[in-house]
N, C-alpha and C positions, 0 to 999 in steps of 0.2 A: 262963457256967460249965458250965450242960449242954449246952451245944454242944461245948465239949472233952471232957466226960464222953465223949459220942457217938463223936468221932474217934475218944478212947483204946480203946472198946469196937473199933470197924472196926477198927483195928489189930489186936487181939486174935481178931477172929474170923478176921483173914486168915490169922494163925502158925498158928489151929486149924486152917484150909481148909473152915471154914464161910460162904466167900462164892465167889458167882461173879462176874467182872466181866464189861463190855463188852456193848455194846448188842444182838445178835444172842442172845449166850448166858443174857442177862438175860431179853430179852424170849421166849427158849424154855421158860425156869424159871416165866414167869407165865404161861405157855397150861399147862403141866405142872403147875400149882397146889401146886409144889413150893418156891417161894422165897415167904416170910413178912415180908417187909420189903424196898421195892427203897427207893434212895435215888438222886438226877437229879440230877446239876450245876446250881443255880440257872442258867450259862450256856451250859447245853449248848444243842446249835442245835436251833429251831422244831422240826422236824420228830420229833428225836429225845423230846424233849422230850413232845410230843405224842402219839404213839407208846403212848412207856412210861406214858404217864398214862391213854392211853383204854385199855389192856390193863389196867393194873392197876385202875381204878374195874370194868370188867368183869367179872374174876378177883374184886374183892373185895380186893386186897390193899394195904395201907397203903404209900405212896408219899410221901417227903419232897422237897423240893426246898429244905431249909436250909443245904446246904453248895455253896460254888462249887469249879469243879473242881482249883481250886489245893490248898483243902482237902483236896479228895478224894482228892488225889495224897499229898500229905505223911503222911496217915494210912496210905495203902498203901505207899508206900514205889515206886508206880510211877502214869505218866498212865493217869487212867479219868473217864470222867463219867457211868457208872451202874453202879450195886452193886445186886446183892439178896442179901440176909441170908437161907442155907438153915438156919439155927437156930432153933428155935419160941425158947430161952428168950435167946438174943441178941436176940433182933428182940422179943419184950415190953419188954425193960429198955430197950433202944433208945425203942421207942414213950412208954413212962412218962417217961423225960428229954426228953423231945422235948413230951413231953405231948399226944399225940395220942392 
């Protein structure tokens, strides 16, 4: 159930233009220590995968890998397999339904 909470939130922060997507612009926002929550396609590929995960333990910042990218699609309304949430209070509530 809080895993749809979550989509419905992504959706929402996307109409606000409080996300950025795609792997290059994502992983620019977590050396920038400006995005507050990224979220990785459980099937994103190895590499990417890896990546966004040793930057963001680095960075510090909270990193999910709960949704696959079919998810991550239908929530955006287009294909991505990583987000980072630029909202301090999107990316709390995110974190608390996720429970992390």
């Amino acid at each position: 159930m809080n895993k749809q909470k979550v989509l419905n939130l992504l959706g929402l922060a996307q109409r606000a233009g409080k996300l950025v997507t795609g792997e290059e612009l994502v992983t620019k926002e977590i050396q920038a220590q400006k995005a507050k929550y990224v979220f990785v396609a459980s099937d994103a590929g190895k590499n990417t995968l890896k990546k966004l995960q040793d930057k963001s333990r680095y960075y510090e910042i909270p990193l999910s890998e709960a949704f696959t990218s079919l998810e991550l699609t239908q929530a955006l309304g287009k294909p991505r397999k990583a987000i980072a949430v630029m909202d301090h209070g999107f990316a709390k509530k995110m974190g608390e339904l996720l429970n992390e």
